[in-house]
N, C-alpha and C positions, 0 to 999 in steps of 0.2 A: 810692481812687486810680484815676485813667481811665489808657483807653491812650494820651493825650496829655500824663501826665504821664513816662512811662514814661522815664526816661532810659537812652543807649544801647542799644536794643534790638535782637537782630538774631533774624531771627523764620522759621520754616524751614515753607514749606505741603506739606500731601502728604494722599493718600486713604489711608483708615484700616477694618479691618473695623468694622461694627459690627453689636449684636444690640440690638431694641429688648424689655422685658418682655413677656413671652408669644408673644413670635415666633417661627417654627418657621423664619426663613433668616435667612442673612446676611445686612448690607448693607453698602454704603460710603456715608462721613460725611467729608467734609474737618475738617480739622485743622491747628490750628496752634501750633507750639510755640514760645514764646517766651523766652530769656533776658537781661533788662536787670539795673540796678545795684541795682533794687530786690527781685531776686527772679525764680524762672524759672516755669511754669506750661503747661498748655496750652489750648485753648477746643475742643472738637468742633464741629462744626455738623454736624446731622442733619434732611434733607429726608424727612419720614415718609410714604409710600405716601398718605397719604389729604391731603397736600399743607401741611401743618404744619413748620412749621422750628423744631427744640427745638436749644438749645444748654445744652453743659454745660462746667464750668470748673473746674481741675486745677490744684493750687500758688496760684500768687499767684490765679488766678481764682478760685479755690474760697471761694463763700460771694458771689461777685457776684449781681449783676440780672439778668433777661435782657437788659433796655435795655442795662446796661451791658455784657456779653458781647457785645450785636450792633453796639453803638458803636465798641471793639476791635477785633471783628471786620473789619468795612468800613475802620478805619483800617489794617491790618494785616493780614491776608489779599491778599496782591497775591504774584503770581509775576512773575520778569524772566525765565523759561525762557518759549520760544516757543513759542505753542499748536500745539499736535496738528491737523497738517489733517483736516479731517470726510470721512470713506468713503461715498460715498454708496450707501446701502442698494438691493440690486440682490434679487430675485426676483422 
């Protein structure tokens, strides 16, 4: 089932810790949690230092693609909160 079948969905983004295997820090990963009529789930997406995007899938996502996670993704992953204006870096 893709995210375009997804009926009803209402879908909540936010930054997430995350630890990747053998890593000595933290990081942050966006996330998004989703619950529609078929089931609730979430997807992480994680930008890996060495410039790799691994995504992993939770509930209904769990056992997807990565195609199909990053399909999801892009359809759903969207904020209506207005961005954060950028500080610009002073030293």
């Amino acid at each position: 089932m893709s995210a375009t079948t997804l009926t009803n969905a209402v879908v909540v983004l936010e930054r997430v810790p995350v630890r990747e295997r053998g890593a000595s820090f933290t990081a942050a990963a966006w996330s998004i949690a989703v619950r529609a009529d078929e089931g609730a789930g979430t997807i992480v997406r994680l930008e890996a230092a060495d410039g790799a995007v691994h995504f992993r899938g939770a509930g209904r996502f769990l056992g997807w693609s990565r195609e199909e996670m990053e399909a999801a993704w892009g359809a759903m992953a969207r904020s209506d909160a207005p961005s954060e204006p950028e500080l610009p870096q002073l030293g």
